[in-house]
N, C-alpha and C positions, 0 to 999 in steps of 0.2 A: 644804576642810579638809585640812592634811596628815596624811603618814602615822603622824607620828610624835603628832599630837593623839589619833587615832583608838587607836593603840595606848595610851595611855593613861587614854581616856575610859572608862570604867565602864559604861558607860550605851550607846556608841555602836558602841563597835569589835566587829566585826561578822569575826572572819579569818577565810580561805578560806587552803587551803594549794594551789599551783599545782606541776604535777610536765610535767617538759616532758625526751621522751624523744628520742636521737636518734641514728639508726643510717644512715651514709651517708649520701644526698640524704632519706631518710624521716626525718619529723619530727610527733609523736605529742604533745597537749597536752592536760592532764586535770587537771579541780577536785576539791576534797573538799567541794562542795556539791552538791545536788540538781536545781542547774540551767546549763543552758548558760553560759559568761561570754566578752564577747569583750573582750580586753583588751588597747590598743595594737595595731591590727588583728589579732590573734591570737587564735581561736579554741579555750580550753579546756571540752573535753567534761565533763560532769558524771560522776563515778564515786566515788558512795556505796560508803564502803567502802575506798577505799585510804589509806591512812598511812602516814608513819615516825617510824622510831624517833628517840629524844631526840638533837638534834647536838651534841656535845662536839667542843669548840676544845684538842687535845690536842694533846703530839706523837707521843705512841704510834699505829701505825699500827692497831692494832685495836680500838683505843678511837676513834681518829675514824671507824671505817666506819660507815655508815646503812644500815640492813634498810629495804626501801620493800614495805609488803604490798599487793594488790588482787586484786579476786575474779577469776576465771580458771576455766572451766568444763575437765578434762578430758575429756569425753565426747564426741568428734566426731562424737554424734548430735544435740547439743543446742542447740535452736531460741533459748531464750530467751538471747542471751550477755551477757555484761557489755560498756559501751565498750571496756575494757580487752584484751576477749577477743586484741585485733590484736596486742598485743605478746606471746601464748602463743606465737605465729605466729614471731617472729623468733628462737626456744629450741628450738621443739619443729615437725619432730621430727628436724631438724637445727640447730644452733648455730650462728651467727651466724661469720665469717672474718674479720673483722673490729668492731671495738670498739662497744660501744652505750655514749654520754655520757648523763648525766643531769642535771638540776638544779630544785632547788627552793628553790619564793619562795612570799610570801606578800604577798596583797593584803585590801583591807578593801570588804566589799560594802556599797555606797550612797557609797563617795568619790567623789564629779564629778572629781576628777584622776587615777582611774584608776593611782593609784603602785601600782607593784612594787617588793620589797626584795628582793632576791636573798639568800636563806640559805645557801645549798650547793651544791655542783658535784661532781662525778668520773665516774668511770666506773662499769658494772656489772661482776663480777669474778665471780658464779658465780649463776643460779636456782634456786630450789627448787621443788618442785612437792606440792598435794595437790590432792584431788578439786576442789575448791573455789576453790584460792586457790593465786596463784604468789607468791610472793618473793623479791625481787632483795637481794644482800647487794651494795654500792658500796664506793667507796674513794675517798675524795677525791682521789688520786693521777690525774694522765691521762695519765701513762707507767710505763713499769717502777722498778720500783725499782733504786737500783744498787748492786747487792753485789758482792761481794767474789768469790763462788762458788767453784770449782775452780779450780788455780792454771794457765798452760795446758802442756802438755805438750811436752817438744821432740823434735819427730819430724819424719821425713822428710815427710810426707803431710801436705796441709793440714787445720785442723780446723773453719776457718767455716765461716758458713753463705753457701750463693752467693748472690752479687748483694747481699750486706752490702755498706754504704758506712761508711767513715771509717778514721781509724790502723787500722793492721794488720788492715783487712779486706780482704772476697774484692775490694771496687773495678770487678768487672767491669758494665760498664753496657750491661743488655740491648737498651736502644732503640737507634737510626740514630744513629751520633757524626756532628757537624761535621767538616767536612774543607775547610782552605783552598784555594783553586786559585786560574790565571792561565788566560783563555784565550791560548791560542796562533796558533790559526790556526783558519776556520771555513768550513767548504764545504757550501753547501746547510743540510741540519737538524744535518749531524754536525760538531761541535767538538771541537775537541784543546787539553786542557789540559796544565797543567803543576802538580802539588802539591805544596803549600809543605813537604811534610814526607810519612814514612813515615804511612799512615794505618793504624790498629790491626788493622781487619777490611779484606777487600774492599768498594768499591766495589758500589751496589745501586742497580738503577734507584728513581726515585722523584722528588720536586723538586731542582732547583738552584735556587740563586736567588742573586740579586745587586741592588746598588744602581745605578739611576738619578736621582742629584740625592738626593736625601733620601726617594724612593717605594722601595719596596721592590717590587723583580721576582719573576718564576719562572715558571719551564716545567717542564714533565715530562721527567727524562730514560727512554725507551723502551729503552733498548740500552746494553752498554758490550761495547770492546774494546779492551783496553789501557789506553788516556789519550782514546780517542777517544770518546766522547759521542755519540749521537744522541737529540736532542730534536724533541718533538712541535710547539714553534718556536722559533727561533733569530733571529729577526730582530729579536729587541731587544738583543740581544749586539754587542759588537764585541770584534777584537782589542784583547789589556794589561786587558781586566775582570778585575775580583777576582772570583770565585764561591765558593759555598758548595755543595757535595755533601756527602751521605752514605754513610755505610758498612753493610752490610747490620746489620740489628738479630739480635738471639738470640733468636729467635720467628718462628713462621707462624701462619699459621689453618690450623684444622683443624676439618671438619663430620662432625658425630657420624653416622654411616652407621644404625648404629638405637641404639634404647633403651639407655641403661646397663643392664647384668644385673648386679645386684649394685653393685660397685663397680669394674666392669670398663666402661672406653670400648672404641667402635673405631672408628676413622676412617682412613681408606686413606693421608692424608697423618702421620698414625704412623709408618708404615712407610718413608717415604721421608727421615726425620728423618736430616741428615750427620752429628748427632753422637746417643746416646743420651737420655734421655727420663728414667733413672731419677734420682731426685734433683732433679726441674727443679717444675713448675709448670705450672699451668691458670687462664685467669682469663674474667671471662665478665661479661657485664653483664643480670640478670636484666629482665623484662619492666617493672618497676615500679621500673628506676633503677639497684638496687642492684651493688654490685661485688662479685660473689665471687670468690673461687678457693680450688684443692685442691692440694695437694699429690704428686707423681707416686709414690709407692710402688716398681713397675715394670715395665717397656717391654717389650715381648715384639711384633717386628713390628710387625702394625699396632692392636694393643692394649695399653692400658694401664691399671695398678691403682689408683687413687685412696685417699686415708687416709679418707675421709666422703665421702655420696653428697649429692645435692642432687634437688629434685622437678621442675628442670626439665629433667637431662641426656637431653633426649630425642633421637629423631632427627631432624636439620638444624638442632640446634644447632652452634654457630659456636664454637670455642673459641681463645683467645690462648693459645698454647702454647710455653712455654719450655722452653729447652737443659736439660736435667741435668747432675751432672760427676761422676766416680770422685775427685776432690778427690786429684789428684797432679799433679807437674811436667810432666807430658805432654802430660795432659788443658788444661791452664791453658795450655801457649804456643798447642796448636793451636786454643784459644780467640783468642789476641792479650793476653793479659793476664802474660805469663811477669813482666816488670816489680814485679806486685803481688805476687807467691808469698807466700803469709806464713808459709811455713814452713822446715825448716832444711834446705838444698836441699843441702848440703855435708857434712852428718851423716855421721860413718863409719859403714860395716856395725859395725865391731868397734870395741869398748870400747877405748880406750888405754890404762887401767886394768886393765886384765886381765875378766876375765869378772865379768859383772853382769846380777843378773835383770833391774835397771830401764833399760840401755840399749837405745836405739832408740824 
């Protein structure tokens, strides 16, 4: 029987409402029945008790949000938890770095065809908490909205945020850029190329790689000096290959030497950072999948202050750790990125105008 009979039998339709949670690679499915369901090989937990509120097909943004309630125990001494307890977990007692989606559907228990109708999607925007019960307020939206905000400022000093991409952003791209080359000449493991063009950053060992017939090659380059290469092998190389090298990336690793205290790291490669730290980032890939990062507050040596702590910065943690920037013209070329400036690099000290509180 379809879905749409059931919906309106009187007699038969039987709804379950299905809530399917999803943060990262972690993905969380839960019924408002009393018992397991697996549906379409997916696996929704029973959790008496959770609901939401009515969906309204609006365009007003706060009229289409959905409140999702479910039991949620505060008491980190408490044996008996709800299924739900796991997603307390992704709020408390740190917030989540990135976005938790939602969505809900609804099926009809005893259909042999197993239909779902998908009712709602977006994302979650803020939890609440009581002893008992958490709720999530959503937003059908799964990007920001786009306002108008503050108009921007014209100043000498830039005012993104780094490693933004598109018009008038920072543009700078923290991974290994592509870099075209020729070899030129090749002795033994070391090769001498030639490249097609100024590359943005230095040269950093790591793959080259190039085409044979339609297979795709590559070696490790170990060494560089100058133009000259030295690879772990070269014997698939000849002279007039095209290759492909990289440029070093805006990032190292960094192992956390002991515990965070507080909100404070310290990792001895802190301190050897060529550029500053304040302003940059951390990112880290937890035990169970997930991608976090934090944000750099500031650098001092070989410690650093983080904006929110997290329960796993312990010691021999590994962290991907990115450049920071003072966000001016200086900072930006000896990055390689002078090209993107997005600010007004030409601006006079002094008002032409005569004297004015708002220039500069």
């Amino acid at each position: 029987m379809g879905f749409s009979l059931f919906e309106l039998s009187r007699l038969l339709g039987r709804k379950a409402a299905l809530y399917t949670f999803q943060h990262g690679p972690l993905v969380e499915r839960f019924n408002s029945t009393d018992r397991d369901l697996t549906l379409g090989g997916d696996l929704y937990k029973a959790a008496r008790g959770i609901s939401h509120s009515p969906i309204r097909d609006t365009a007003s943004s706060g009229k289409a949000q959905v409140t999702i309630t479910m039991p949620a125990l505060l008491d980190p001494a408490a044996t008996d938890v709800p299924p739900t307890q796991v997603l307390l977990g992704w709020w408390r007692p740190y917030p989540p770095s990135t976005r938790v989606f939602v969505s809900i559907a609804t099926t009809h228990l005893g259909d042999p065809d197993e239909e779902i109708q998908e009712e709602w999607s977006g994302r979650v925007l803020a939890p609440s908490f009581k002893d008992v019960e958490m709720t999530l307020t959503c937003d059908p939206s799964r990007s920001n909205a786009r306002t108008a905000g503050r108009a921007k400022r014209i100043s000498r000093n830039c005012g993104v945020a780094l490693y933004s991409q598109g018009y008038m952003q920072c543009n700078l791209d923290p991974e290994p850029i592509a870099v075209a080359a020729t070899v030129v000449s090749i002795d033994g493991g070391d090769v001498t190329i030639a490249l097609a063009g100024d590359p943005p950053r230095p040269l950093a060992p790591g793959p080259i790689e190039w085409l044979d017939g339609e297979d795709l090659q590559a070696a490790e380059v170990l060494s560089i000096a100058g133009n000259v290469l030295t690879l772990d092998d070269a014997s698939g190389l000849a002279v007039d290959d095209a290759v492909t090298v990289y440029t070093e990336p805006l990032w190292f690793l960094a192992e956390l030497s002991a515990d965070a205290v507080g909100l404070t790291l310290t990792a001895p490669e802190f301190g050897a950072s060529p550029f500053g730290l304040e302003g940059g980032l951390i990112r880290w890939t937890r035990d169970n999948g997930l991608l976090e990062s934090r944000n750099i507050l500031a650098h001092l040596g070989t410690s650093i202050t983080i904006d929110y702590g997290a329960p796993d910065l312990l010691a021999g943690r590994v962290l991907r750790t990115y450049w920071g920037c003072p966000h001016n013209l200086d900072a930006c070329t000896a990055r390689g990125n002078d090209r993107n400036y997005p600010a007004f690099k030409y601006l006079p000290v002094d008002s032409p105008m005569g004297r004015s509180q708002a220039w500069g």
